[in-house]
Structures are given as structure tokens and as C-alpha cells.
N, C-alpha and C positions, 0 to 999 in steps of 0.2 A: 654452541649452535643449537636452537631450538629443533627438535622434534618436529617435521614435517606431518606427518601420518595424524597427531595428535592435535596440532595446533588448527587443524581442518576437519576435524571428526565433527563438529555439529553440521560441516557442512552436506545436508544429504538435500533428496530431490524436492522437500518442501524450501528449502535454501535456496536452490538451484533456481526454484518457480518463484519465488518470490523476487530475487533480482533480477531474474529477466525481466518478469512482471515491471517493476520499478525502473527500468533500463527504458523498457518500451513505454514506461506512463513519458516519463522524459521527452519519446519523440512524440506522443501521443499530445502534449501541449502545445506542437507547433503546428501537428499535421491530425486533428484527431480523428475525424473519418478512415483515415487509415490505419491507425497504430491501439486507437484508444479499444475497438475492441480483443485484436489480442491480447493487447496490456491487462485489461478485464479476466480472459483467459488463464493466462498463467498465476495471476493475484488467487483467480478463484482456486487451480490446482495446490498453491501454497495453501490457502485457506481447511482444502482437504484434507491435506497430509498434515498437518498441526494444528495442535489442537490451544485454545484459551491459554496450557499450560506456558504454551512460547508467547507468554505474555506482550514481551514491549513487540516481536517481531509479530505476533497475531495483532494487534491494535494497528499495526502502521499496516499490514496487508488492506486489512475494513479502511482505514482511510484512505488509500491507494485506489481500493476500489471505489468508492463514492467519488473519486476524483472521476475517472473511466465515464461514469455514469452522466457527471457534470458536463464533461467533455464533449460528450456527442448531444446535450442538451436530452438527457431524461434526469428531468428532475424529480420523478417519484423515484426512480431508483437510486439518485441521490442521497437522496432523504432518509429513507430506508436504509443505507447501506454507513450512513453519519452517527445512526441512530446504535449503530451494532458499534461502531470506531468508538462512541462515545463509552459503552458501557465496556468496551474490553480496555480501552483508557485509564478506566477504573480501577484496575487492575495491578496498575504498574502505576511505580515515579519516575519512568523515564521524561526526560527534558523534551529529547527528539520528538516522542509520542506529543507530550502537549504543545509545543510548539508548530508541529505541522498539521495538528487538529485546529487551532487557532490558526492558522495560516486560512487550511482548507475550509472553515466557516465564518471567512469575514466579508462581513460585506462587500466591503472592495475587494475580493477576490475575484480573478479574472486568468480566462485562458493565455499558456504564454509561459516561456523559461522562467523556472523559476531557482532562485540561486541555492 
């Protein structure tokens, strides 16, 4: 039987703030006036407490956030916040990272569940 204690040890409050963050981007595509700026919130606190070093999860935090920004229609801060996703992207060979970066800048990208 696996070690509990161990098997959860990365999970601290940059963790914590980062899947709520991503929990609420979730309801934040159906309902975003509501959800997308807390979802923004908690993205930003993960962002705080870890640093570039949490590579694939700092990369998908910046695109989580540019999502937030899209959502309630600010597109500078969109832009802006695609622009950080892309360079901490850079960073990492996660799949998840470049496929939900290519997700979140294609054109036909559009508010709405996405699987």
C-alpha cells in the first residue's frame, strides 16, 4: 500500500490554488460573469506561491489565466497573459501544456465546456 503522506507532499497551497482556480475556470465557461473572476483569483495566488520552477503546472496556471481574461471579454489581458503561457511553455515538453495552448489560441476557440 502506497504511502499517503508522500504520495501528496507536492500537494501544498500553490496546488490547492491552482485546482480550484481550474475547477472554477470550468464553471467560468458556462457562466463567466460569475466564476471567471474568481477562477482569475485563485490562478493568480498559484501563480504566487510557485515559481517558473513548476514548470508544466506554472505554464498551464498563464493559460488558465488568459482563458479568465478571454471570458469576460478583456482581450488585452488576454493577450498579455498568452504571451507569459507561451514563454513558460518554453520551458517544458508537457503534451497537456501544448495542447491546451493550442486549444486556447485558435481561432475557433470559443466560450463553452470544453472536454
Amino acid at each position: 500500500m502506497a504511502n499517503t503522506a508522500t504520495d501528496i507532499a507536492y500537494f501544498d497551497e500553490a496546488e490547492l490554488a491552482g485546482v480550484t482556480g481550474g475547477r472554477l475556470l470550468e464553471l467560468a465557461r458556462w457562466h463567466p460573469q460569475e466564476h471567471a473572476h474568481t477562477a482569475a483569483e485563485e490562478i493568480r495566488r498559484a501563480l504566487d506561491r510557485r515559481g517558473p520552477e513548476a514548470s508544466r503546472s506554472h505554464a498551464l496556471d498563464w493559460i488558465g489565466l488568459a482563458e479568465c481574461h478571454f471570458l469576460v471579454g478583456d482581450v488585452t489581458g488576454a493577450v498579455e497573459n498568452t504571451r507569459h503561457a507561451v514563454d513558460a511553455a518554453s520551458h517544458t515538453q508537457s503534451g497537456r501544456v501544448r495542447n491546451q495552448l493550442a486549444r486556447s489560441t485558435s481561432p475557433t476557440a470559443s466560450p463553452g465546456p470544453r472536454g
